[in-house]
Structure formats: C-alpha cells, structure tokens
C-alpha positions in Angstrom: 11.6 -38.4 -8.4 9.7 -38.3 -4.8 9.3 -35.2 -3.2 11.9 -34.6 -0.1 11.4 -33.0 2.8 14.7 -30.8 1.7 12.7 -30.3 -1.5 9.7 -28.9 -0.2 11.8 -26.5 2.6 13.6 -24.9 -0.1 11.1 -24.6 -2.6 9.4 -22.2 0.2 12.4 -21.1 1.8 12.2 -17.3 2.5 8.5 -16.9 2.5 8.2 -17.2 6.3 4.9 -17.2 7.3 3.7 -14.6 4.9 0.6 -15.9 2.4 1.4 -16.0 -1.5 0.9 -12.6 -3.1 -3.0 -13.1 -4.5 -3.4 -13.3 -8.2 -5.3 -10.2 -9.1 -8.8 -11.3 -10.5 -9.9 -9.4 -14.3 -12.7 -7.5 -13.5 -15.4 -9.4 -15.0 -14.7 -12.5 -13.3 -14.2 -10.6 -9.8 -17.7 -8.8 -10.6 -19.5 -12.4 -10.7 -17.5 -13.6 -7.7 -18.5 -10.9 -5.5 -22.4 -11.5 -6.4 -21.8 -15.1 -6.0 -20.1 -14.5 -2.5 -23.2 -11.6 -1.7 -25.5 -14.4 -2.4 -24.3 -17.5 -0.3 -23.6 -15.4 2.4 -24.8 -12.3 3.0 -28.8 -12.3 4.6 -31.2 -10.7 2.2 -31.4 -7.2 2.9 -28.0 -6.8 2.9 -27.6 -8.5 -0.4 -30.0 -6.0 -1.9 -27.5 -3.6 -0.6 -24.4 -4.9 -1.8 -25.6 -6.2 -5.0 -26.9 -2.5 -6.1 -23.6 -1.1 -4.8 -21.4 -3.3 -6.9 -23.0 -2.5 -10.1 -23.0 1.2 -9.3 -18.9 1.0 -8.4 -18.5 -1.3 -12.0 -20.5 1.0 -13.7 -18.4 4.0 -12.3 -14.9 3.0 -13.2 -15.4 0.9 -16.3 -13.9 3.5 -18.4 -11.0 4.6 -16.3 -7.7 4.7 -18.0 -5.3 4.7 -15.0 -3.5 1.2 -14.6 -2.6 2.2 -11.1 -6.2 3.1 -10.2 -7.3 -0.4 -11.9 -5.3 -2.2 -9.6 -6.1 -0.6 -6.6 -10.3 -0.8 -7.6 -9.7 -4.3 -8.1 -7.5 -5.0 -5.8 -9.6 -4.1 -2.9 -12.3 -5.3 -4.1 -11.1 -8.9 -4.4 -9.8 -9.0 -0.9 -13.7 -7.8 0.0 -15.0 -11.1 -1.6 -12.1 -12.8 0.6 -13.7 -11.5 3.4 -16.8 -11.7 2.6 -16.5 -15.1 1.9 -14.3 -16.4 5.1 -17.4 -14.3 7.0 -14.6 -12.8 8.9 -16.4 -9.2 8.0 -18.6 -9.2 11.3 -17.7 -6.8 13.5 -14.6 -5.8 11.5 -13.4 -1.9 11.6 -12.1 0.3 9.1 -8.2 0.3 8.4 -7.3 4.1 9.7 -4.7 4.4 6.8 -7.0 3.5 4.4 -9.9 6.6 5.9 -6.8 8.7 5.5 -6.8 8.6 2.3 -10.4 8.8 1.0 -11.3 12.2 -0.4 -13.9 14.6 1.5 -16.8 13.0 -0.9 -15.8 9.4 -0.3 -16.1 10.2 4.0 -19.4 12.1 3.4 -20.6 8.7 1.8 -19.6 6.5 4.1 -21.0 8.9 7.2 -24.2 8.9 5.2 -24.0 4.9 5.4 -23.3 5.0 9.1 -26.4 7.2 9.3 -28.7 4.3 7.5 -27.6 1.6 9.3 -27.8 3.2 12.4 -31.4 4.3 11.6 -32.3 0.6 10.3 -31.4 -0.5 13.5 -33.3 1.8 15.7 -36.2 1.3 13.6 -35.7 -2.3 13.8 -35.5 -2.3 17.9 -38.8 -0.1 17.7 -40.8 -3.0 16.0 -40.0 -5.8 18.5 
C-alpha cells in the first residue's frame, strides 16, 4: 500500500507542533552517552570538569530506590546530553522553576561553581 498524504496527516494528527515524548535512556547507556557527548564537544578543561562530575552524580544515586527520583536523575540528565550535544548550552540560563526547587545544599553548590568559574576567568584575563 503507498503512503497517502491522508495517511501520514492522521497518523500525526493531534500532536501539533509538540516533539515526541523522548524515550527515557537506562542509566548505563545515558552514562556513556554523556562522556561520549563531553568528549566531541566540550574543550578540554571543561571536559575534565564534566567528566569528574558525572561519575561523582552516578556514583551518588546508584543505589537509590525511589522510581520517581530515578526518573527525574535520568531524565534531566538525558536532556543535558541533548543539549550538550545540539551546542545550544552557550550562554543558556537556569530554568527559575527548576532553582526553586533545589534544596539549600544543592544552591550552595552551584554558588560555589559560580564562584570557580568566575575566578578561572579573571585569572585567565590576568595572563593575557
């Protein structure tokens, strides 16, 4: 039978212009992709970075029992290697919602992250 144009309409009828829910990832697939996607195209340094931060995260939740936590965890961090991947990261800022609803220790960590980077760059503007 050859596809119609009817055919293909209704067959995606009623999803607008709104992408196909994702297939969520198993984690250690989504683990390798996220170094694969650190390595083609993140520079170096940041790599480093990512790479350590990855396995510490992994590491941290491998033993968590929550299905609803799983799914978040993984999740968000498949539509980080999306991102990371399309290099549409750059210049990207955080989702207020999503600072909501980090705990106290979560903020301090990512303060402490604003801290370094802002510090790697003046030290980087001091040597040129």
């Amino acid at each position: 039978m050859k596809p119609s144009w009817r055919l293909l309409a209704t067959a995606t009828a009623g999803n607008g212009l709104k992408p196909a829910p994702m297939a969520l990832l198993p984690p250690l697939p989504l683990y390798r992709r996220l170094f694969r996607a650190h390595r083609k195209h993140l520079p170096h340094d940041m790599r480093l970075l990512g790479d350590e931060y990855i396995k510490a995260e992994f590491r941290a939740h491998r033993n968590v029992d929550n299905p609803a936590h799983l799914i978040g965890f993984l999740t968000e961090w498949q539509l980080y290697a999306q991102k990371i991947e399309g290099d549409n990261w750059v210049g990207d800022k955080l989702d207020p919602e999503k600072v909501a609803k980090m705990s106290d220790q979560q903020v301090g960590q990512l303060y402490e992250l604003m801290k370094a980077i802002q510090k790697r760059h003046e030290e980087e503007g001091n040597e040129e």
